[in-house]
C-alpha positions as CSV (number, residue, x, y, z in Angstrom):
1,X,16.9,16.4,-4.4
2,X,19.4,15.9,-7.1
3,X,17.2,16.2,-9.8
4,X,16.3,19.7,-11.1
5,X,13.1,21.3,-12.3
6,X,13.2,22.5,-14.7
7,X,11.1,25.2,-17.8
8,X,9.4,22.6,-20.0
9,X,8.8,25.5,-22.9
10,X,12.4,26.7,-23.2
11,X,13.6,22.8,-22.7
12,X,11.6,21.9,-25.4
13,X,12.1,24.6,-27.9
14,X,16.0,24.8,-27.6
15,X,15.9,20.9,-27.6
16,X,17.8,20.2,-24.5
17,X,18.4,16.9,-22.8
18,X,19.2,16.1,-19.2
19,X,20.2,13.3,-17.2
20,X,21.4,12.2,-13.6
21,X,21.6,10.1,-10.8
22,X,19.1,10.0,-7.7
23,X,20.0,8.1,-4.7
24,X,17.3,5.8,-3.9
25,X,16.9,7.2,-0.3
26,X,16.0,10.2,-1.9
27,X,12.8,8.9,-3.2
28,X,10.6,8.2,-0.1
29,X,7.6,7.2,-1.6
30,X,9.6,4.7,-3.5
31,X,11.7,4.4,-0.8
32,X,8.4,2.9,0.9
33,X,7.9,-0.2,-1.7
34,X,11.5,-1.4,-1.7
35,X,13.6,-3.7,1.5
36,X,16.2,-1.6,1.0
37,X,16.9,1.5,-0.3
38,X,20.1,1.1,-1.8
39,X,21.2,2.0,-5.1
40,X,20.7,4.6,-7.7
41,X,17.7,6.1,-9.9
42,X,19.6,6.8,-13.4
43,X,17.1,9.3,-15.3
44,X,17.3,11.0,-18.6
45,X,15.0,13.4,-20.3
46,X,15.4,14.8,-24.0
47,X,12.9,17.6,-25.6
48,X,12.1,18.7,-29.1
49,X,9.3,20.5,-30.6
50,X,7.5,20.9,-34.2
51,X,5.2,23.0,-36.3
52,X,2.3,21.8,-36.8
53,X,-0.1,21.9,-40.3
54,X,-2.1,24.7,-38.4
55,X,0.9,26.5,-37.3
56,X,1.0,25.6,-33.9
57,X,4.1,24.0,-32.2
58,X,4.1,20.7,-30.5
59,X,6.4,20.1,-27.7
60,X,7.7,16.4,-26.7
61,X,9.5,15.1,-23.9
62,X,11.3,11.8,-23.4
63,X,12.1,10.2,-20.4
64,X,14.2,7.0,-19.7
65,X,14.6,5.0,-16.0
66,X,16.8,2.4,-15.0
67,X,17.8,1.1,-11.7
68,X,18.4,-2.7,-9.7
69,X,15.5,-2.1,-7.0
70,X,15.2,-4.1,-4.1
71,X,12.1,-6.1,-3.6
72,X,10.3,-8.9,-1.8
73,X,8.7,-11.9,-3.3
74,X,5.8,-13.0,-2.6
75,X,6.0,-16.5,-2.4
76,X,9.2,-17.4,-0.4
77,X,8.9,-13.4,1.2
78,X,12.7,-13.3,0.6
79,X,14.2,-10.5,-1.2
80,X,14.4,-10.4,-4.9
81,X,16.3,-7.6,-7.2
82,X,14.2,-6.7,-9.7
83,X,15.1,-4.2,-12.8
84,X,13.9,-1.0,-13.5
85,X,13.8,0.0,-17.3
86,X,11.5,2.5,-18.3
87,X,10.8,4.3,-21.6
88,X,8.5,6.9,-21.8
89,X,7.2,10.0,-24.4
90,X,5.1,12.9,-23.9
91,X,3.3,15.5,-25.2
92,X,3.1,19.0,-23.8
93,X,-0.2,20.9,-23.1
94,X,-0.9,23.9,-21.1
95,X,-3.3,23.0,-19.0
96,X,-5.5,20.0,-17.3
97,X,-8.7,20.7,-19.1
98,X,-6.7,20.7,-22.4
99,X,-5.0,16.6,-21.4
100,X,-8.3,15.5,-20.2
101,X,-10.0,16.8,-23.7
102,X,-7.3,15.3,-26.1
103,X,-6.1,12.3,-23.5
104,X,-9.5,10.5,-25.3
105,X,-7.8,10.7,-29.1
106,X,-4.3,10.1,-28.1
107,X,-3.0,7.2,-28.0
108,X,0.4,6.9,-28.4
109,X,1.8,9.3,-26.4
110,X,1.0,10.6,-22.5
111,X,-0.2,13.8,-22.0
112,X,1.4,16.5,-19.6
113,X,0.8,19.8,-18.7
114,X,4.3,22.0,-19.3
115,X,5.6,24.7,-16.6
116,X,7.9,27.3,-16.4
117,X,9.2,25.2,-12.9
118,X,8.1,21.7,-13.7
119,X,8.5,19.4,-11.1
120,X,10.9,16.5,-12.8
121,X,11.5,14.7,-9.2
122,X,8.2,14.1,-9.1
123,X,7.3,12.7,-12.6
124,X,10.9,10.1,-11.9
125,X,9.3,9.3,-8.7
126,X,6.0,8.3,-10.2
127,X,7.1,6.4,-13.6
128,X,9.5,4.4,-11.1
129,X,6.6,3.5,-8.8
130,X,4.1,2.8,-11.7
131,X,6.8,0.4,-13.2
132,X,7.2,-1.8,-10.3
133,X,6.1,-5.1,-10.5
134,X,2.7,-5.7,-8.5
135,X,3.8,-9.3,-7.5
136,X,7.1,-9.9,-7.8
137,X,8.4,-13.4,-7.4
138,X,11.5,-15.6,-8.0
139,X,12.0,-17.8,-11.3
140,X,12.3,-20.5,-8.8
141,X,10.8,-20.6,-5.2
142,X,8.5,-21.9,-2.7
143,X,6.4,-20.4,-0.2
144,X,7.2,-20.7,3.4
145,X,3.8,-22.1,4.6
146,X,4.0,-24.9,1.7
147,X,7.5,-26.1,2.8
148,X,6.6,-26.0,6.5
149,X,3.1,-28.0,5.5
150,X,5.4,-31.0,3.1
151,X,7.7,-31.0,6.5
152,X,5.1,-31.1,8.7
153,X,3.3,-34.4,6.6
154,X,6.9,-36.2,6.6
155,X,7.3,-36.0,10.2
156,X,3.8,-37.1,10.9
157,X,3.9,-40.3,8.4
158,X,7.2,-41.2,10.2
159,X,5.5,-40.9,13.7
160,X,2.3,-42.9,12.9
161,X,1.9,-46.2,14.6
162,X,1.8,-49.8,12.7
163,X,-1.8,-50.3,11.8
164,X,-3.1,-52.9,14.1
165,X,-5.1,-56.3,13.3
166,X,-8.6,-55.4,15.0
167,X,-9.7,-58.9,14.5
168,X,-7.1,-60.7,15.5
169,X,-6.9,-58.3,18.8
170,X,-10.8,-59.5,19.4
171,X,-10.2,-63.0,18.6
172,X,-7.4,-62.7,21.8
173,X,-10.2,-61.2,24.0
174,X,-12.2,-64.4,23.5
175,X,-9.1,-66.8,24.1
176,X,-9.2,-68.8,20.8
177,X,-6.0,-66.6,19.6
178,X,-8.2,-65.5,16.6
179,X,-10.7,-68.4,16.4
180,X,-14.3,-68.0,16.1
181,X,-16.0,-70.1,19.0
182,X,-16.7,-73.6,18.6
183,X,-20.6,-73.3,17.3
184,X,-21.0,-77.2,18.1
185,X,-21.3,-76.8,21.9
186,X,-24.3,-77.8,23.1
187,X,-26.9,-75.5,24.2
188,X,-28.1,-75.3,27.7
189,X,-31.8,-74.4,27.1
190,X,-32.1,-77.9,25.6
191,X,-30.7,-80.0,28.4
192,X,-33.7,-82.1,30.4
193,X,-35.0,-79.4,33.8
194,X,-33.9,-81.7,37.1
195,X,-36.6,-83.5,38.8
196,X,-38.2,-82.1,41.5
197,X,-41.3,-80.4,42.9
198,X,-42.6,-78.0,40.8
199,X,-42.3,-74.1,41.6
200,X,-45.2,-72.7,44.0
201,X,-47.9,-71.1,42.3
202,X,-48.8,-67.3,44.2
203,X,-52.2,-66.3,43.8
């Protein structure tokens, strides 16, 4: 790993500053999010420190991130390069107990527990990840299933038969091309019965 850990109390008190580049295969867990892992992970951290009113010193970290990271979009699922910048402060404490005590009154910093081998991979690891996007997308794109669906409707409307004339189909059937039947025929049940001897009566 290219980037060094360093002691937070004598980086801080001599107010030192860092900085560096991490190959983005490096960082597997970042590694992980990205379709490729091509690239760089520029960091750089500054310290300082200060007296406070009760005679206590305060120590503060800076850290800045940029990088071009590699991602997919979730609409058209095609890659998508989206950048990295990321500023962030801190302010030293010496243990957890002490950051989740005063995290609840502090606002405009974050909180983090100094060491004399403090693990600066890991925090660049972590403000990269928690930068990311959580749905990155193109200015301008569709999604596959949408453009397949609009295709899919063109071709069928092309492919659809001519509606047909239902009634003038069952006016063919009855052989008067479309003509309702001639209601001035006479009807049988009122032509005269033949003469003749009537039908046998069975008892």
């Amino acid at each position: 790993m290219t980037v060094p850990t360093i002691d937070t109390h004598e980086f801080t008190r001599r107010g030192d500053a860092a900085e560096g580049r991490v190959p983005l295969a490096e960082l597997e867990r970042l590694g992980s999010l990205l379709v490729a892992q091509e690239g760089v992970l520029a960091w750089r951290l500054a310290g300082d420190s200060e007296l406070g009113a009760d005679g206590s010193r305060r120590a503060h970290l800076h850290l800045a991130l940029s990088a071009t990271l590699a991602m997919r979009c979730v609409r058209c699922l095609e890659r998508i390069d989206v950048p990295l910048d990321v500023e962030r402060d801190y302010r030293l404490v010496a243990t957890e107990a002490q950051a989740e005590q005063e995290d609840v009154d502090e606002d405009e910093v974050d909180l983090l527990v100094g060491a004399r081998r403090f693990d600066l991979a890991g925090l660049v690891e972590d403000e990269a990840i928690m930068a990311l996007p959580q749905a990155p997308r193109h200015d301008d794109c569709r999604a596959p299933a949408a453009a397949s669906l609009e295709g899919e409707s063109v071709e069928s409307e092309a492919a659809a038969p001519e509606p047909r004339n239902l009634f003038a189909s069952l006016g063919a059937l009855r052989g008067g091309a479309g003509q309702p039947p001639d209601d001035t025929s006479p009807d049988p049940s009122d032509a005269p019965a033949p003469a003749g001897p009537a039908a046998p009566r069975r008892g």
